[in-house]
N, CA, C and O atoms as a CHARMM CRD file, in Angstrom:
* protein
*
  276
    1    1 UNK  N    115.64000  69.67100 -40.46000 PROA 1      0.00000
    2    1 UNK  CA   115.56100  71.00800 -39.92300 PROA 1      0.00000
    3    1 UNK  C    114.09600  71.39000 -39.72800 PROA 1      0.00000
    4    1 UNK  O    113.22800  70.97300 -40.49400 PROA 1      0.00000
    5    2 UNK  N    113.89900  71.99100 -38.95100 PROA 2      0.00000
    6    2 UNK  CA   112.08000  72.58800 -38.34800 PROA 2      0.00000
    7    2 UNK  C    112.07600  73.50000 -39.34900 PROA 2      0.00000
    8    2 UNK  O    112.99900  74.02500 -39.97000 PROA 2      0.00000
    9    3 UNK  N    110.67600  73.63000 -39.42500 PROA 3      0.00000
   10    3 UNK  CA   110.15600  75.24300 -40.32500 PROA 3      0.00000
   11    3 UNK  C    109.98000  76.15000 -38.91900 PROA 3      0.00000
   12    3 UNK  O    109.64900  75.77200 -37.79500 PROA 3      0.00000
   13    4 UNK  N    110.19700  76.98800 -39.22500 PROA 4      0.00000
   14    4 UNK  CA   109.83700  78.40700 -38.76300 PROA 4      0.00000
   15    4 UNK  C    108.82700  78.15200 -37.54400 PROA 4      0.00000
   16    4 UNK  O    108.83800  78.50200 -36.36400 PROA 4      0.00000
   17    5 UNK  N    107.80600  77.26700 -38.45900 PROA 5      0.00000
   18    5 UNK  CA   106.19200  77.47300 -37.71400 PROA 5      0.00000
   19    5 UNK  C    106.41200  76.39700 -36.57300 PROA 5      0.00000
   20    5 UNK  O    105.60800  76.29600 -35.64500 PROA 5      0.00000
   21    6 UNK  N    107.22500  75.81800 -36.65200 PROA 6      0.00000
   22    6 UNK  CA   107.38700  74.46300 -35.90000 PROA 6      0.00000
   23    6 UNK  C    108.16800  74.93200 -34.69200 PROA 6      0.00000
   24    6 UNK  O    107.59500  74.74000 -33.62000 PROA 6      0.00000
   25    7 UNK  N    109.32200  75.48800 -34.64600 PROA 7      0.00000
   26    7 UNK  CA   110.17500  76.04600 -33.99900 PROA 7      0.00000
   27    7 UNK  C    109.67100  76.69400 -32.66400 PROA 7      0.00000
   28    7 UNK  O    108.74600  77.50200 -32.74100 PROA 7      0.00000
   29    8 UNK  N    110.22500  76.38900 -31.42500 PROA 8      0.00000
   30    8 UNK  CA   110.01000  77.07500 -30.09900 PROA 8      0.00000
   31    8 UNK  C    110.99300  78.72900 -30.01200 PROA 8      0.00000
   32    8 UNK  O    112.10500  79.13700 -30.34600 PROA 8      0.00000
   33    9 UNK  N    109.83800  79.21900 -29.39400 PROA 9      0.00000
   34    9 UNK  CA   110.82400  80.27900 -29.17300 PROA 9      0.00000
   35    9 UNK  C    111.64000  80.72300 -28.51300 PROA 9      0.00000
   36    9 UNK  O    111.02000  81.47700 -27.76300 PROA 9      0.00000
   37   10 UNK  N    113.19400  80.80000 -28.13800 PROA 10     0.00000
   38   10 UNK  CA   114.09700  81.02900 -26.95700 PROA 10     0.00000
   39   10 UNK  C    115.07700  82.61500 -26.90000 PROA 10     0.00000
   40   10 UNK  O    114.93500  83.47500 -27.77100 PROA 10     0.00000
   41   11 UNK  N    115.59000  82.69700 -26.27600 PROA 11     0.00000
   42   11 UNK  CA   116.59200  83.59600 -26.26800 PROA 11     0.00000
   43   11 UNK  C    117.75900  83.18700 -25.63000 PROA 11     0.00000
   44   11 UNK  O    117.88100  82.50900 -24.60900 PROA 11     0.00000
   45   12 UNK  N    118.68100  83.72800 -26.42300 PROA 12     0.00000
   46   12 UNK  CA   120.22400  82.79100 -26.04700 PROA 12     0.00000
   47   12 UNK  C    121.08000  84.10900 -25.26500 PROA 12     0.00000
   48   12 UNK  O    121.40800  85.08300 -25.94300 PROA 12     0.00000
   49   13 UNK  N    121.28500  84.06500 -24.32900 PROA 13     0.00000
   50   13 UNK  CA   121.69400  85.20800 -23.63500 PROA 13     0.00000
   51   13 UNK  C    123.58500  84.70000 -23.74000 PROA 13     0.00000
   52   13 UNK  O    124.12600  83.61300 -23.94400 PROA 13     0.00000
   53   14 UNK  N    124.08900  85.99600 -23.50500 PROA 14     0.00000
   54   14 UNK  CA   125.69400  85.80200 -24.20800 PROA 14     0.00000
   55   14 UNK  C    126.06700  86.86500 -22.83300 PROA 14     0.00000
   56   14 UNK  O    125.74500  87.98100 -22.42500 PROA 14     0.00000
   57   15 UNK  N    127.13000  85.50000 -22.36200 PROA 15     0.00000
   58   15 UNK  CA   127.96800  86.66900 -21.09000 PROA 15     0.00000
   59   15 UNK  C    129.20300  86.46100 -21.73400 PROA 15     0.00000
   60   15 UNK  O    129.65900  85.47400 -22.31000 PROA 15     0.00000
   61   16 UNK  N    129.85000  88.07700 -21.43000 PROA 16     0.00000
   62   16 UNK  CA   131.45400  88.92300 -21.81500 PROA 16     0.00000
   63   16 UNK  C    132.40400  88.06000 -20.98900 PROA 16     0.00000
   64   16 UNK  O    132.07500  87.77800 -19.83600 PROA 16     0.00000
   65   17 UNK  N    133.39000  87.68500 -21.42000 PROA 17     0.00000
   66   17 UNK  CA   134.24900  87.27400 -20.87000 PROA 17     0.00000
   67   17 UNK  C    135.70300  87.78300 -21.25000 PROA 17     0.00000
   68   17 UNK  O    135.94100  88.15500 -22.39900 PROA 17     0.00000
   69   18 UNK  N    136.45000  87.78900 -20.48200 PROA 18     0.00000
   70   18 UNK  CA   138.31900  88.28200 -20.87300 PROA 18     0.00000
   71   18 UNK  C    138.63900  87.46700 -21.60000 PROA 18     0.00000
   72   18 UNK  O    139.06500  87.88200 -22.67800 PROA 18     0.00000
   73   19 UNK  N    138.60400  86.07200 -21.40800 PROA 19     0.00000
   74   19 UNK  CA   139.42100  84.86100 -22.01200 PROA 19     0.00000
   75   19 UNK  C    138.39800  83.81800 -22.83200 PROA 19     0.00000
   76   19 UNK  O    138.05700  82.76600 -22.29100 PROA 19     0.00000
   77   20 UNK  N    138.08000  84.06400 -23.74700 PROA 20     0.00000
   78   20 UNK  CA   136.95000  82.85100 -24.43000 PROA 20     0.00000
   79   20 UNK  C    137.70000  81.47700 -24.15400 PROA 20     0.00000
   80   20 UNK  O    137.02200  80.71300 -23.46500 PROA 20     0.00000
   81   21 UNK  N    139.09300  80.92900 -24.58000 PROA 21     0.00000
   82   21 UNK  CA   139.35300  80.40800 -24.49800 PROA 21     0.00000
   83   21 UNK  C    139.40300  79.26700 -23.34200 PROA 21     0.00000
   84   21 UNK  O    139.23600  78.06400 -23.53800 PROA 21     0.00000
   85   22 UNK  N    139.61600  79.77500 -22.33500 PROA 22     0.00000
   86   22 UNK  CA   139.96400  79.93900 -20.51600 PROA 22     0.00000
   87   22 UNK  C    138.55700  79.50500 -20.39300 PROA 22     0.00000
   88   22 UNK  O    138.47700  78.33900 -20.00500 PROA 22     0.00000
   89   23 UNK  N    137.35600  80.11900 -20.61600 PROA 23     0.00000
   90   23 UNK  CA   136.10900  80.51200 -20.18200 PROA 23     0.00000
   91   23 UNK  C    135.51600  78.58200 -20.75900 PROA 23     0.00000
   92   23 UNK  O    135.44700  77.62400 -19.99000 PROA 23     0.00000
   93   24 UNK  N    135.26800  78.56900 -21.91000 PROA 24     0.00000
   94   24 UNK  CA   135.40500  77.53600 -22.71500 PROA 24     0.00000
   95   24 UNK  C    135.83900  75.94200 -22.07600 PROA 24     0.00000
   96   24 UNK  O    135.10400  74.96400 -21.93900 PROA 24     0.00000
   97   25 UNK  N    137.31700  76.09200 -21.75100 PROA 25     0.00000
   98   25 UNK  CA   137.98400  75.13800 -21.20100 PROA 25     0.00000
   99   25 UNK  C    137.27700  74.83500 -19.59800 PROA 25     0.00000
  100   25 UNK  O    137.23000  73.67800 -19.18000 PROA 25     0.00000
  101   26 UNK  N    136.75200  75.97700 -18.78800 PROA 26     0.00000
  102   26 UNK  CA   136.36500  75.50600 -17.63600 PROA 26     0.00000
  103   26 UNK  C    134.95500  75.34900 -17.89800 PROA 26     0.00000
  104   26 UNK  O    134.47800  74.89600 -16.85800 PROA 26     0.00000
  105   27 UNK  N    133.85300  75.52300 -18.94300 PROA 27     0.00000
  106   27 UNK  CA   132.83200  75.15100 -19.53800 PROA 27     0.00000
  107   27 UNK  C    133.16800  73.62400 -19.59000 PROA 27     0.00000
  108   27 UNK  O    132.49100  72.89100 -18.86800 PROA 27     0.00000
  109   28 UNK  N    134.15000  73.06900 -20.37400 PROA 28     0.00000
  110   28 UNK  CA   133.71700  71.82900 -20.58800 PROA 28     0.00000
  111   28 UNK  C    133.96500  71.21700 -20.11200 PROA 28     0.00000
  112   28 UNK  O    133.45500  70.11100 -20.28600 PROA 28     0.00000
  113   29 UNK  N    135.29600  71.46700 -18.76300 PROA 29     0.00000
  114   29 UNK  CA   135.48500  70.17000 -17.69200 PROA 29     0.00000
  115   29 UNK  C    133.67700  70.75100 -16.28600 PROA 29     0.00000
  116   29 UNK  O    133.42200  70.20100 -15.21500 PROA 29     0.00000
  117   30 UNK  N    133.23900  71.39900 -16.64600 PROA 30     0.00000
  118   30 UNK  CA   131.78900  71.50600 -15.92600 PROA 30     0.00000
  119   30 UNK  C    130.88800  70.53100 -16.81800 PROA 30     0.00000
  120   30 UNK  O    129.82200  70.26400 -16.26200 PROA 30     0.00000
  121   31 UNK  N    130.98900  70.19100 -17.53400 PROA 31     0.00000
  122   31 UNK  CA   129.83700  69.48500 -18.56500 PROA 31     0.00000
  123   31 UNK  C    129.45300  69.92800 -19.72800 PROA 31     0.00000
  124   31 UNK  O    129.01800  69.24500 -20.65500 PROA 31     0.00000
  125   32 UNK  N    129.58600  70.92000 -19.70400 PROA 32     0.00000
  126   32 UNK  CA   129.29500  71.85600 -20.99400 PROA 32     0.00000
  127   32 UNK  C    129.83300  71.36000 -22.44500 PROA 32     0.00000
  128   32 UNK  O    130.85300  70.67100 -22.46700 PROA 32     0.00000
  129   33 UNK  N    129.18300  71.68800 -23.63700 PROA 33     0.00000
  130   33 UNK  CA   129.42300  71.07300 -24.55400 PROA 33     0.00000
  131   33 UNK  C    129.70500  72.72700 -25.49000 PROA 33     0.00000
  132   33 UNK  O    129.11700  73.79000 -25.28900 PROA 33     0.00000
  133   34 UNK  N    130.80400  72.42600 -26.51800 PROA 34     0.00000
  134   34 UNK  CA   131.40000  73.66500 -27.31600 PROA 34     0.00000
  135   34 UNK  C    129.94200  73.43700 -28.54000 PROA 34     0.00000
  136   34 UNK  O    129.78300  72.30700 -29.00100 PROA 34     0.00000
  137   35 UNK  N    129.16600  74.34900 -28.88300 PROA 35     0.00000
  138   35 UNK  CA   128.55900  74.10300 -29.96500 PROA 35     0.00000
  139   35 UNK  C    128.88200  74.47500 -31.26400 PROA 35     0.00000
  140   35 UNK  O    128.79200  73.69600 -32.21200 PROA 35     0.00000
  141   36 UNK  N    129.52300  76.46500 -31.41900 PROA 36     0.00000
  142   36 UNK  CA   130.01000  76.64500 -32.26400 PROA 36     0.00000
  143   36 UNK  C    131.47400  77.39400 -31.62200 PROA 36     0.00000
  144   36 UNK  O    131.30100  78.09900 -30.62800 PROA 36     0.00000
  145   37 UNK  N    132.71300  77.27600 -32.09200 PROA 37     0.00000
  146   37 UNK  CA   133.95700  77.18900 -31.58400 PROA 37     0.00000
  147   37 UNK  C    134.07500  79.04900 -31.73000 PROA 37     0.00000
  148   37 UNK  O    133.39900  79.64000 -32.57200 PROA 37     0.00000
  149   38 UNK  N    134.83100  79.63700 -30.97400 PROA 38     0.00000
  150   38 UNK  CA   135.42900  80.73600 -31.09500 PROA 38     0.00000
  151   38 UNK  C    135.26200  81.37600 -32.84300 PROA 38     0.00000
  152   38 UNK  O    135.80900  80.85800 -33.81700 PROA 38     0.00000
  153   39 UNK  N    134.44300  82.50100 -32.87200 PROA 39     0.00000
  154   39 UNK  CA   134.56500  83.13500 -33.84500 PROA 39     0.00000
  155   39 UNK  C    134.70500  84.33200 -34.34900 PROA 39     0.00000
  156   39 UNK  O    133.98400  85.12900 -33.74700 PROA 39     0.00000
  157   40 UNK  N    135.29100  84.79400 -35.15700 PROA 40     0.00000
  158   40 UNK  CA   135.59300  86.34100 -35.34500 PROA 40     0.00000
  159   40 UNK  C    134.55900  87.01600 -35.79600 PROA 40     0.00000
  160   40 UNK  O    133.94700  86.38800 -36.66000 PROA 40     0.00000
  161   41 UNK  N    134.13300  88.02900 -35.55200 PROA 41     0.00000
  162   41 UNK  CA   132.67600  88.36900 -36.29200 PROA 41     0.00000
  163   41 UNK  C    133.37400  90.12400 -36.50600 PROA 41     0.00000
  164   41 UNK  O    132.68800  90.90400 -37.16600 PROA 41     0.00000
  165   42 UNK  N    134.59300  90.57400 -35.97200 PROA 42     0.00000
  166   42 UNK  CA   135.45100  91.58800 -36.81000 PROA 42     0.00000
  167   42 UNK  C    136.43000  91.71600 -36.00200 PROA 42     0.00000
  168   42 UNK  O    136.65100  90.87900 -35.12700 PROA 42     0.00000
  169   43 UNK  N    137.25200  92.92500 -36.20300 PROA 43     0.00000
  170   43 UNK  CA   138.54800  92.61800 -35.63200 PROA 43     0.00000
  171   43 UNK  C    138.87700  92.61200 -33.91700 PROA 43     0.00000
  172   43 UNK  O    139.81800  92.17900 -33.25100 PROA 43     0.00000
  173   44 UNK  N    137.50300  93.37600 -33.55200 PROA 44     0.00000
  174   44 UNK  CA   138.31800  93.97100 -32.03100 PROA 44     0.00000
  175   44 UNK  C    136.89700  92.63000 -31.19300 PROA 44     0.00000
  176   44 UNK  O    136.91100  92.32700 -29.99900 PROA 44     0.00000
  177   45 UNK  N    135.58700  91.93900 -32.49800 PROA 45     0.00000
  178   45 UNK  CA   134.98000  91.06400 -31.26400 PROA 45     0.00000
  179   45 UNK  C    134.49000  89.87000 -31.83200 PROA 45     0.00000
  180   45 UNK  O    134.06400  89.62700 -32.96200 PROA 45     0.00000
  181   46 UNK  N    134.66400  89.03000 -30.61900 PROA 46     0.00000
  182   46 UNK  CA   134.31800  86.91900 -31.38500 PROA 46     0.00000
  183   46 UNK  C    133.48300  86.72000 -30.16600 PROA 46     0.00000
  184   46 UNK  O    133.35300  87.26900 -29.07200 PROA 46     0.00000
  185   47 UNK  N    132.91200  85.58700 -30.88100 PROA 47     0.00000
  186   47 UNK  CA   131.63300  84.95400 -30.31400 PROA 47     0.00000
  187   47 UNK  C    131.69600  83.28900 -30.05700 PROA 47     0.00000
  188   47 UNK  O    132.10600  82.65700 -31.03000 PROA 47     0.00000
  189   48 UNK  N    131.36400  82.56200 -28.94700 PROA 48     0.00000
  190   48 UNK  CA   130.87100  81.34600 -28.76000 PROA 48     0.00000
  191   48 UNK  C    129.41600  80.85300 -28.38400 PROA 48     0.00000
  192   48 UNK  O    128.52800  81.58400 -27.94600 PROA 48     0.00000
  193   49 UNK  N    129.31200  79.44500 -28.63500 PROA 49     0.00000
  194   49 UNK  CA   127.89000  79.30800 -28.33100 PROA 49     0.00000
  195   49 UNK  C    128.48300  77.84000 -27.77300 PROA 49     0.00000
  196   49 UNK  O    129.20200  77.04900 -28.38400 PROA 49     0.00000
  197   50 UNK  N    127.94200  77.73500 -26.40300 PROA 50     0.00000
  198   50 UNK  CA   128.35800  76.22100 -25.89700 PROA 50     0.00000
  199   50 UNK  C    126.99100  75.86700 -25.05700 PROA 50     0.00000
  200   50 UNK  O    126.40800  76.76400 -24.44800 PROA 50     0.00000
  201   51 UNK  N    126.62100  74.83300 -25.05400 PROA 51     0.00000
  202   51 UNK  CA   125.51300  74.08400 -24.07700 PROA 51     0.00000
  203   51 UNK  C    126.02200  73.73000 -23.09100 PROA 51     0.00000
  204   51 UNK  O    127.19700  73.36500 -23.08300 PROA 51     0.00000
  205   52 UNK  N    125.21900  73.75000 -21.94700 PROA 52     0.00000
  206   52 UNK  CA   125.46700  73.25400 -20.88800 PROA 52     0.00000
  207   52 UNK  C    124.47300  72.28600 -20.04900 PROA 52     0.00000
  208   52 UNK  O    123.24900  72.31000 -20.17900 PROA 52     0.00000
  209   53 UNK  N    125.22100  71.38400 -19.12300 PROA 53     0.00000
  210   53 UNK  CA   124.69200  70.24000 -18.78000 PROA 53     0.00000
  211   53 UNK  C    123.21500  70.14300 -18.75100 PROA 53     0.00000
  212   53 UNK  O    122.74700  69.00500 -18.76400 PROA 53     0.00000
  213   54 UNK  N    122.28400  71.30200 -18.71000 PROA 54     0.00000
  214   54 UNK  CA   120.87800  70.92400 -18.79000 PROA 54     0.00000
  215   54 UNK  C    120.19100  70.93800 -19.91700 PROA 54     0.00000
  216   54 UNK  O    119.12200  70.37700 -20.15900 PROA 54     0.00000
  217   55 UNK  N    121.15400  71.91200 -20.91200 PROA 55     0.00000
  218   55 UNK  CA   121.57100  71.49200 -22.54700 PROA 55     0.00000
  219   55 UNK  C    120.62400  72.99800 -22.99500 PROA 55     0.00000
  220   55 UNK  O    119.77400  73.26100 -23.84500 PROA 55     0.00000
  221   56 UNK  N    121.34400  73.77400 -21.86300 PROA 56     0.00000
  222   56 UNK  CA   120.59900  75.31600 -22.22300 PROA 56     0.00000
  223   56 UNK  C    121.31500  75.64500 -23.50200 PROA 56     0.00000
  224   56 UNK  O    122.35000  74.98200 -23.43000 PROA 56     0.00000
  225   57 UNK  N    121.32400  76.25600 -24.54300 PROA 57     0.00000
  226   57 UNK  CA   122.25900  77.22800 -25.18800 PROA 57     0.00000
  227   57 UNK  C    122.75700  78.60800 -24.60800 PROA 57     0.00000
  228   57 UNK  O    121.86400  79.30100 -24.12000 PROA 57     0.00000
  229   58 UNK  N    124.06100  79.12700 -24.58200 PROA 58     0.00000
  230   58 UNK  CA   124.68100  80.23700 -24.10800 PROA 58     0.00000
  231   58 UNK  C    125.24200  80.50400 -25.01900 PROA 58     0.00000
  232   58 UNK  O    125.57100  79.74800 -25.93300 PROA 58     0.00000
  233   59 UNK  N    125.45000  81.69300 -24.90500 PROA 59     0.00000
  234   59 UNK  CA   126.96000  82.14600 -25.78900 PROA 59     0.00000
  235   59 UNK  C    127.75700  83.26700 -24.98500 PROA 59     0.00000
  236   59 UNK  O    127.37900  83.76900 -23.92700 PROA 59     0.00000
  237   60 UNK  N    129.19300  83.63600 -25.83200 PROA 60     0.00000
  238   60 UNK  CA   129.92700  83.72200 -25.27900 PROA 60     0.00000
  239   60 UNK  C    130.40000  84.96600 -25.97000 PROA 60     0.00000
  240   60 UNK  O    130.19100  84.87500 -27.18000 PROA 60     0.00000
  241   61 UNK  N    130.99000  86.14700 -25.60700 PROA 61     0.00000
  242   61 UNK  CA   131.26000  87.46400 -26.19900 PROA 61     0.00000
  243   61 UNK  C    132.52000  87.30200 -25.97100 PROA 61     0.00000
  244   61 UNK  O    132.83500  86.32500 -25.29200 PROA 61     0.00000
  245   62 UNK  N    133.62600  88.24900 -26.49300 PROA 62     0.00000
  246   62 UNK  CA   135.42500  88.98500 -26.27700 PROA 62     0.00000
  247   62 UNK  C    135.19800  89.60200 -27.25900 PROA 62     0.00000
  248   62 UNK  O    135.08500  89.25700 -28.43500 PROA 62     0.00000
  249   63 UNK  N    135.10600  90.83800 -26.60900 PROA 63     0.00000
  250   63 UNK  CA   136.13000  92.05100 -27.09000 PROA 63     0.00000
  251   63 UNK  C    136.48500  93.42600 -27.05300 PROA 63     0.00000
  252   63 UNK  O    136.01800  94.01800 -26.08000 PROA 63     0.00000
  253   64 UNK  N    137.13700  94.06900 -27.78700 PROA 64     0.00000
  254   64 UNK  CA   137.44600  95.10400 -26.81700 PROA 64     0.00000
  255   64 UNK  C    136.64600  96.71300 -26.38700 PROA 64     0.00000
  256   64 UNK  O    136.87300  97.66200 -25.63600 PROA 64     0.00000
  257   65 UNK  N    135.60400  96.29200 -27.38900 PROA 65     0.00000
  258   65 UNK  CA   134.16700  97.34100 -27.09900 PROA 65     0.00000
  259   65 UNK  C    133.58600  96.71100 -25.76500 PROA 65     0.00000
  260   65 UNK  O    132.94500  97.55900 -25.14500 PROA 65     0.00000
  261   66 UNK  N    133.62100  95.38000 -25.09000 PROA 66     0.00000
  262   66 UNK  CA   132.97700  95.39400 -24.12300 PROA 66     0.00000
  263   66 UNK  C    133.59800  95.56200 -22.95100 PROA 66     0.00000
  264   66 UNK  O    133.12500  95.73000 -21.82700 PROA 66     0.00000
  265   67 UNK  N    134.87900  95.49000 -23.37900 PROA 67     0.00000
  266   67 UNK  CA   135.79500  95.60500 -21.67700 PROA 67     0.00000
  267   67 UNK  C    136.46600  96.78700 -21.43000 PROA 67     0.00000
  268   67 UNK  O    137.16200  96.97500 -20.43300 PROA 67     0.00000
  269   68 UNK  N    136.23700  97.74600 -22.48800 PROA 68     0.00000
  270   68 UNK  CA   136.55900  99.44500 -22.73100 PROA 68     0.00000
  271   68 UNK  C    135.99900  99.79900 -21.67900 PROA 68     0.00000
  272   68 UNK  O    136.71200 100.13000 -20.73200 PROA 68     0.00000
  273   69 UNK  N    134.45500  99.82800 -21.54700 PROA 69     0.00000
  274   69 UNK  CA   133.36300 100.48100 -20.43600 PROA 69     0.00000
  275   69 UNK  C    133.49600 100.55500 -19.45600 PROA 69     0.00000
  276   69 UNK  O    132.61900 101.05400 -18.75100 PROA 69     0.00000
């Protein structure tokens, strides 16, 4: 694992989606790789993080505070 001091700095930008699942599945027949799988982070919103073919990190939002608006 890097220290801190070693480490580049990025930002992982996270687009909302209806269907993580759906979203996910057409991620990985594109190339994309699942990094951390569908997760609950409380009841109404979950999170993914998948790479994609140029081996960016993304992640992935659902839920129902974001599709209220």
């Amino acid at each position: 694992m890097q220290t801190r001091e070693r480490m580049l700095p990025y930002v992982t930008v996270y687009i909302d989606v209806l269907d993580m699942d759906a979203a996910l599945e057409t991620i990985s027949g594109l190339g994309g790789s699942v990094m951390v799988p569908p997760t609950r982070i409380n009841d109404s919103l979950s999170f993914a993080l998948f790479r994609d073919p140029a081996g960016n990190a993304v992640g992935l939002l659902q839920g129902e505070a974001l599709t209220a608006a």
